[in-house]
C-alpha positions in Angstrom: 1.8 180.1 -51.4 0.4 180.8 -54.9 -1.3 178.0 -56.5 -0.1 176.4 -59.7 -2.2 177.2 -62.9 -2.6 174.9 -65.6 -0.3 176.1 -68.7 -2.1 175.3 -72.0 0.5 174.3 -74.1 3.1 175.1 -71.6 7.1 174.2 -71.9 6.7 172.2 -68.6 3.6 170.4 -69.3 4.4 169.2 -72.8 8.1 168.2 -71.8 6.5 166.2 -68.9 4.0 164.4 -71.6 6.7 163.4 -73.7 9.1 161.9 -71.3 6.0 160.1 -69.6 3.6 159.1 -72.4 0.7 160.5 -69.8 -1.4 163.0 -71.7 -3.6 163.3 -68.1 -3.6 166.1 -66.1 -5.2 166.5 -63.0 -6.1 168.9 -60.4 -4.9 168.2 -56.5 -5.2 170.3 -53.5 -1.6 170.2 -51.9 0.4 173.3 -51.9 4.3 172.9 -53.5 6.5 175.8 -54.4 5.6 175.5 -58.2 3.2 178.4 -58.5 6.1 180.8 -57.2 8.3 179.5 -59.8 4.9 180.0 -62.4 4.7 183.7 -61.1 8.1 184.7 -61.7 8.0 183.3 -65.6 9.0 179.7 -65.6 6.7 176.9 -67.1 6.2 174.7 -64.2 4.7 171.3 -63.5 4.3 168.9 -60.7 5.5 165.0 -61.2 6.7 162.1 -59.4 6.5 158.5 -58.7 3.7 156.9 -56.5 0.5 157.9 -55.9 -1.1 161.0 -53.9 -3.2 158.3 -52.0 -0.5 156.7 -50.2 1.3 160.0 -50.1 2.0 161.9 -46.2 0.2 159.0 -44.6 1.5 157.3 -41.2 1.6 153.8 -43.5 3.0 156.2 -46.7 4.9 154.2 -49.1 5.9 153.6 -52.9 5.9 150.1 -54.5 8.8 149.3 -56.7 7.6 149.5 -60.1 6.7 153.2 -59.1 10.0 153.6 -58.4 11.4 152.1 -61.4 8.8 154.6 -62.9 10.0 157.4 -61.6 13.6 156.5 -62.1 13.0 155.9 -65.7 11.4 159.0 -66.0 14.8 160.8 -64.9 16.7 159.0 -67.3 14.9 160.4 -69.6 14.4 163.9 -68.1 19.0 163.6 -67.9 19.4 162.2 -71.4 16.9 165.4 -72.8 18.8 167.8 -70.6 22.1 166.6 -71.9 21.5 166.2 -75.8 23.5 168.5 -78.1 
């Protein structure tokens, strides 16, 4: 699986900034499909709610002002999507 690059300036990443507020990035070594996307032409980033620490563990979890988080961000994400 091809790794993600970071995009300076890409679609992805600066659509992700707005909706969030974050102007982090950060570099993690997991493998998702992203970089495939990346490779065929499509700005791609990597987001969700929780953290990367509690992430694939036996005790994994999310607390519920991730969620909210993360469900916020969607609304978002939808009401972008869907302007005129």
């Amino acid at each position: 699986i091809p790794g993600l690059k970071p995009e300076q300036a890409g679609e992805a990443e600066r659509l992700a900034r707005a909706l969030t507020g974050d102007n982090a990035t950060h570099v993690v070594s997991y493998g998702t499909e992203a970089g495939q996307f990346q490779e065929r032409g499509f700005s791609a980033v990597v987001c969700g709610p929780g953290n990367i620490e509690q992430a694939h563990q036996p005790n994994e979890f999310i607390t519920i002002e991730q969620l909210e988080a993360g469900e916020a961000f969607t609304h978002r994400l939808i009401e972008h999507l869907c302007k005129d």
